[in-house]
TORPA-4810 file (N, C-alpha, C, O; in nm, 3 decimals):
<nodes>
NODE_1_9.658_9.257_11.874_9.686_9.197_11.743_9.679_9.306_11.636_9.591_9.392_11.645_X
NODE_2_9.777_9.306_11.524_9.828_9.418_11.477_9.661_9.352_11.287_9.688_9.289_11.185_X
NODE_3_9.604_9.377_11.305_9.485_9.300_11.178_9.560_9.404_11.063_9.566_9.525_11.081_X
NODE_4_9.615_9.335_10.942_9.601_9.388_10.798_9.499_9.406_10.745_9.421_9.315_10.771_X
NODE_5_9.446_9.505_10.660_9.406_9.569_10.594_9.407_9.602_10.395_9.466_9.702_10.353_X
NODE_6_9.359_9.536_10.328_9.388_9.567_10.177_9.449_9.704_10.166_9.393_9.807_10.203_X
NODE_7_9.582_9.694_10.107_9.609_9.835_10.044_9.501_9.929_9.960_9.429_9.862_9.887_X
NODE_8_9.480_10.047_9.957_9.383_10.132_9.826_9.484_10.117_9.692_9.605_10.122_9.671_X
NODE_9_9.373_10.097_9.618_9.458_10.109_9.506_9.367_10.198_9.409_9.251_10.156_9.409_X
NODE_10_9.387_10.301_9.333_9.307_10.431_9.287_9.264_10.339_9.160_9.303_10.222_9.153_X
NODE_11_9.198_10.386_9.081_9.142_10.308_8.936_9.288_10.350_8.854_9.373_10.272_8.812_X
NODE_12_9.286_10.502_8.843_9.420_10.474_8.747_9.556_10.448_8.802_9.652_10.466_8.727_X
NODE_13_9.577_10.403_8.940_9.704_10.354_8.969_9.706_10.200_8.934_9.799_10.121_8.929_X
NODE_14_9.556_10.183_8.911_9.547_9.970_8.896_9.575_10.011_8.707_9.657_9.942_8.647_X
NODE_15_9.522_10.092_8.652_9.549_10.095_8.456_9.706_10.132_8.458_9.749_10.096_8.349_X
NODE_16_9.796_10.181_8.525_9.925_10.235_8.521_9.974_10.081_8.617_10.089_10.116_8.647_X
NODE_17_9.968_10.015_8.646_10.039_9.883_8.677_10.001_9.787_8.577_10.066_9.687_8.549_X
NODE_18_9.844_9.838_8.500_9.867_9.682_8.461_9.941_9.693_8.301_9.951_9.598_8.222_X
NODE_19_9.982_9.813_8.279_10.012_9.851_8.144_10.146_9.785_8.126_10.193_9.742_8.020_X
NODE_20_10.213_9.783_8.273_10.351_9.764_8.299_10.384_9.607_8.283_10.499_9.564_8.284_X
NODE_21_10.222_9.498_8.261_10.238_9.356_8.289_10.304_9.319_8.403_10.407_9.252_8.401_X
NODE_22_10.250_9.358_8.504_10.267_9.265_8.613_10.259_9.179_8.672_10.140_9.152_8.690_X
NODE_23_10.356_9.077_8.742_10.279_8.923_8.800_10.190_9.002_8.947_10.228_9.060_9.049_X
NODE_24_10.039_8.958_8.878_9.961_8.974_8.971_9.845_8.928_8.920_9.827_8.915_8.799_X
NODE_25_9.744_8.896_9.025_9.613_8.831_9.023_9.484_8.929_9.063_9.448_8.967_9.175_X
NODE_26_9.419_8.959_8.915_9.297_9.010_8.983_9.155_8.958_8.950_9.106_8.921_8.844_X
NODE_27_9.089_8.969_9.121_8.965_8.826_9.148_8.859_9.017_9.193_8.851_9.126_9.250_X
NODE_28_8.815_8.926_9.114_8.644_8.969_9.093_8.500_8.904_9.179_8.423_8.810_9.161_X
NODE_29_8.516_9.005_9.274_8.417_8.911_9.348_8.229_8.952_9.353_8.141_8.941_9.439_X
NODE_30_8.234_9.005_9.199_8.128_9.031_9.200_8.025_8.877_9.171_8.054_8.758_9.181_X
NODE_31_7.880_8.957_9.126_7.823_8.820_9.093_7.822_8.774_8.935_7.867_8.854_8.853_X
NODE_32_7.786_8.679_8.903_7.762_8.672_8.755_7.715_8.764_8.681_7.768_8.826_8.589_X
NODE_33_7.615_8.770_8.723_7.496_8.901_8.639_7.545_9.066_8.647_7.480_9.161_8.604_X
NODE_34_7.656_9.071_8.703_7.732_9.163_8.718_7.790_9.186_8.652_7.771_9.294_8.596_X
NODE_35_7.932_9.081_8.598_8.001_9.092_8.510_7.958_9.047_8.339_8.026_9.028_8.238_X
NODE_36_7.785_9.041_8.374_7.733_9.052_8.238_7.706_9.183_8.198_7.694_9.192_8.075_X
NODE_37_7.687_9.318_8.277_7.677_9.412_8.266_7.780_9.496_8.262_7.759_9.610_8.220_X
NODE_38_7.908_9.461_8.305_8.017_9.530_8.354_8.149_9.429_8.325_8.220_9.387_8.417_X
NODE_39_8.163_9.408_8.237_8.296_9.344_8.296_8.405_9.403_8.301_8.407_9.510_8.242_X
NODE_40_8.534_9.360_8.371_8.640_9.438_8.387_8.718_9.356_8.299_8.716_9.233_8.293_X
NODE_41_8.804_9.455_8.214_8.846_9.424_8.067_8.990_9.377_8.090_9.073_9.409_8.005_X
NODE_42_9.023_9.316_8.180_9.129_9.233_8.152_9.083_9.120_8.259_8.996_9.128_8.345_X
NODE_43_9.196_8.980_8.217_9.148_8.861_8.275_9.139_8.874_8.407_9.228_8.936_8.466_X
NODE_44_9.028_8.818_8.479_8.999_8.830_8.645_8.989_8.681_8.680_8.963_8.595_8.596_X
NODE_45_9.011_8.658_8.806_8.923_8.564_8.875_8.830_8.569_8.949_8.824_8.608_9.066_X
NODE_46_8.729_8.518_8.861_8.581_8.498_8.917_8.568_8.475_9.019_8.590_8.354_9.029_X
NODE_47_8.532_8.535_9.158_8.515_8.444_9.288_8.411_8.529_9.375_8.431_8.609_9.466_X
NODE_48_8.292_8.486_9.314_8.130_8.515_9.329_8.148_8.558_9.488_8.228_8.480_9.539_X
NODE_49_8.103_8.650_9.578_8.118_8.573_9.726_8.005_8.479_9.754_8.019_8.378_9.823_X
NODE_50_7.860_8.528_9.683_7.740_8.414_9.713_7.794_8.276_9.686_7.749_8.183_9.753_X
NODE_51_7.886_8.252_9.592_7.936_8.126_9.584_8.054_8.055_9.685_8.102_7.945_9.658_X
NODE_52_8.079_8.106_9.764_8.209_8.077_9.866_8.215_7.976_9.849_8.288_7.932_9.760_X
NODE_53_8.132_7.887_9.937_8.150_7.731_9.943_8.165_7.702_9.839_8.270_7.641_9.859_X
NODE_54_8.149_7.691_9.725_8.197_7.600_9.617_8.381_7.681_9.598_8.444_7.594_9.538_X
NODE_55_8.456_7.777_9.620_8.558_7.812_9.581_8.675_7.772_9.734_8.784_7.714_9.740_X
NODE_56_8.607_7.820_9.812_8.651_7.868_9.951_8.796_7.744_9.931_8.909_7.778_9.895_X
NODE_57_8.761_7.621_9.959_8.872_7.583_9.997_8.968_7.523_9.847_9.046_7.428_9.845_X
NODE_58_8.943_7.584_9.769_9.041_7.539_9.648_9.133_7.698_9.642_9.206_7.732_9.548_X
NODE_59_9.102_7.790_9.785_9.154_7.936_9.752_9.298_7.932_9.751_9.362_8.014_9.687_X
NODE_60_9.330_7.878_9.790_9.523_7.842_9.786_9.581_7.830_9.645_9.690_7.874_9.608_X
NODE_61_9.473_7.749_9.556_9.555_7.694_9.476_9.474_7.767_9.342_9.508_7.730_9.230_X
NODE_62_9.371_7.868_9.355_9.314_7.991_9.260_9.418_8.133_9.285_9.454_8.215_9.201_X
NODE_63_9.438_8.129_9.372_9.536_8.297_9.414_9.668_8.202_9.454_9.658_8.108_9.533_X
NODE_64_9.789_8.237_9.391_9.875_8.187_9.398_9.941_8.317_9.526_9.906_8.435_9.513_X
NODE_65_10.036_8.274_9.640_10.007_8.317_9.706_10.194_8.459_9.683_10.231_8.564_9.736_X
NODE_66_10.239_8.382_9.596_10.378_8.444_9.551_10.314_8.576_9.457_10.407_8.654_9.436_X
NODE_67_10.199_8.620_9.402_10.196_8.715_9.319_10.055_8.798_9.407_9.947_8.760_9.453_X
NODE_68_10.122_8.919_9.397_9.997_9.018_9.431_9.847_9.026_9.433_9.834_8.966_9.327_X
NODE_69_9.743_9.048_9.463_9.593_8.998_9.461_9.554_9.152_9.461_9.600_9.231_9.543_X
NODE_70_9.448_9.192_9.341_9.385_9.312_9.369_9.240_9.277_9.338_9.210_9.230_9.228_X
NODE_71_9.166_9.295_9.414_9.050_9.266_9.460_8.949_9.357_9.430_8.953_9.453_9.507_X
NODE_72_8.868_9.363_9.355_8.763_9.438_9.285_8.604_9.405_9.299_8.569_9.288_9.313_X
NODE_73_8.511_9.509_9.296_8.380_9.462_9.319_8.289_9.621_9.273_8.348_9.724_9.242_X
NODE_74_8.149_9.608_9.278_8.134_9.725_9.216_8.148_9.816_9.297_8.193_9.894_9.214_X
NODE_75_8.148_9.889_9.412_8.175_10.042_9.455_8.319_9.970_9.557_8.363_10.048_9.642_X
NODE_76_8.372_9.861_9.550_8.499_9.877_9.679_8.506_9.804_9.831_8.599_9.771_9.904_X
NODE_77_8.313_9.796_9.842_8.285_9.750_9.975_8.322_9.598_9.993_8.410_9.549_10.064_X
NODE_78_8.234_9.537_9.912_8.260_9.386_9.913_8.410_9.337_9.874_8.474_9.278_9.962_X
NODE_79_8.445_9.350_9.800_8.615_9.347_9.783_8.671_9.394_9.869_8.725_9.300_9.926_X
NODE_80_8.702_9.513_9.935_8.740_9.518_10.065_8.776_9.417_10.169_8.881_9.377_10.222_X
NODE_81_8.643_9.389_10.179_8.595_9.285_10.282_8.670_9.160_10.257_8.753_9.106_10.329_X
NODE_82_8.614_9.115_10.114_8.753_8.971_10.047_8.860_9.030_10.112_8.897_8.968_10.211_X
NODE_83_8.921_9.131_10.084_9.077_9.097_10.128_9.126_9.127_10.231_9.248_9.143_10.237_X
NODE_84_9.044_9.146_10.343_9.039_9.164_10.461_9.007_8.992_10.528_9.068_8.955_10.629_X
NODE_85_8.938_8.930_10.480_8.930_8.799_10.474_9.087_8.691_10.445_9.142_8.603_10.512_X
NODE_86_9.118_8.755_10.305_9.255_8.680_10.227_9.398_8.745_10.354_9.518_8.719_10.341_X
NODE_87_9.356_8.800_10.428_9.492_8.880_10.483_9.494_8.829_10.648_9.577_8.838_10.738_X
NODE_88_9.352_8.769_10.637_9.353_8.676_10.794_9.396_8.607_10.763_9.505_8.580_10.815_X
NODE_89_9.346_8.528_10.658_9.438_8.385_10.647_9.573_8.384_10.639_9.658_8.330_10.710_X
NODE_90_9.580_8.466_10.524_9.765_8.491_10.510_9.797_8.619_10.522_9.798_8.697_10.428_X
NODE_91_9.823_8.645_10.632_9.907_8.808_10.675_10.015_8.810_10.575_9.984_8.896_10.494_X
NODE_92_10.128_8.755_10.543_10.227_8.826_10.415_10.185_8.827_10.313_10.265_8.851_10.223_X
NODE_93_10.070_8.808_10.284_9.983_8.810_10.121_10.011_8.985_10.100_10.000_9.083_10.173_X
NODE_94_10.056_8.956_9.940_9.967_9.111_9.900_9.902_9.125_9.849_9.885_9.065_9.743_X
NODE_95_9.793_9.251_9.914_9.670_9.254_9.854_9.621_9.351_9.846_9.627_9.414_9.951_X
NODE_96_9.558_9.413_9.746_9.496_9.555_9.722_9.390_9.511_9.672_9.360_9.412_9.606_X
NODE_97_9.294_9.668_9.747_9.175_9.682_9.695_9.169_9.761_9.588_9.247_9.856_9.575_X
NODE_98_9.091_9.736_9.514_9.052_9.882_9.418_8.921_9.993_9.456_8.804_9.961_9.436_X
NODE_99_8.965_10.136_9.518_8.909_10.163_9.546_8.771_10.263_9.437_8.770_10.335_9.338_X
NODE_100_8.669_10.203_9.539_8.541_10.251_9.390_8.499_10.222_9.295_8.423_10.271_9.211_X
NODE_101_8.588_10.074_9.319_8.533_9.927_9.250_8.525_9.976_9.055_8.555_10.084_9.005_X
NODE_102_8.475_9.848_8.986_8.457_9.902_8.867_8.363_9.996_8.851_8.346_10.000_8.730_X
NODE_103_8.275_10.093_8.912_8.238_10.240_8.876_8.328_10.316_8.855_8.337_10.388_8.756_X
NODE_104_8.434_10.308_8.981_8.546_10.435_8.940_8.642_10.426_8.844_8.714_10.517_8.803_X
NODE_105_8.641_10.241_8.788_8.749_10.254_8.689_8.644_10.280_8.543_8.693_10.300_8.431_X
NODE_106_8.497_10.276_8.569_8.486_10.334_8.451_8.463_10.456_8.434_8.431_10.493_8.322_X
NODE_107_8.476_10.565_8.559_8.484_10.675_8.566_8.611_10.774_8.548_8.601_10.895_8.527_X
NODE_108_8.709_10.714_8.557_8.856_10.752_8.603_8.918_10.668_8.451_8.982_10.733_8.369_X
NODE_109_8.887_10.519_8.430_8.965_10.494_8.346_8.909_10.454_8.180_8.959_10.469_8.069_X
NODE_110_8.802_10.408_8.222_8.773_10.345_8.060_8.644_10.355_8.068_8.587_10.270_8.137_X
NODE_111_8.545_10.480_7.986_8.442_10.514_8.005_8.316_10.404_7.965_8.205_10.394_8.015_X
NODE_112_8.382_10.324_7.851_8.323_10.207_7.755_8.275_10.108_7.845_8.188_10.037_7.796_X
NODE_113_8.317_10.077_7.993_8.274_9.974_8.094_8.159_10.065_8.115_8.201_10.179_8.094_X
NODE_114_8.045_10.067_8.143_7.911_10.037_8.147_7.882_10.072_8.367_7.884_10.002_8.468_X
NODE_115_7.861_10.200_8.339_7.833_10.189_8.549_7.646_10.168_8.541_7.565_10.212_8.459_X
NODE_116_7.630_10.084_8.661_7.472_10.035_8.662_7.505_10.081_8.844_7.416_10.069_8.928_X
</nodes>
């Protein structure tokens, strides 16, 4: 069995797409108290992983499955993992990770996000 894998996506290749307004969806799977310290400065979807069960099966109709998914978390690992998850379910999904999570985009892109 051929398993997909989240594309990498660099911090400033995710600020150079999103400048462009793209139809795409990006889910944040950090925790709350996370994105009280950090948030990532354009609209995300919240999708805690400690919270699964409460999201898990409304995931169809939170990630629309026609627009791209880039998947973020703080260093890359846990997001990863989400879309390694989102790509079992639906192999033609697209989906990127961001690699180095929001540290590297506040390292690489927008120093003002806050690394903890």
């Amino acid at each position: 069995m051929n398993q997909r894998t989240p594309q990498p996506l660099t911090a400033a290749e995710l600020a150079a797409w999103l400048k462009k307004e793209p139809a795409l969806t990006l889910v944040d799977v950090r925790e709350h108290r996370e994105l009280t310290i950090a948030a990532f400065p354009y609209p995300v979807e919240h999708l805690p992983l400690s919270e699964a069960a409460q999201w898990m099966d409304a995931i169809d109709q939170r990630l629309p499955a026609s627009q791209a998914v880039v998947v973020l978390c703080h260093a890359g690992v846990r997001s990863w993992n989400f879309g390694c998850w989102l790509l079992e379910r639906n192999p033609a999904q697209e989906v990127w990770n961001l690699e180095g999570g929001i540290d590297a985009w506040s390292l690489a892109v927008d120093s003002s996000v806050p690394r903890y």
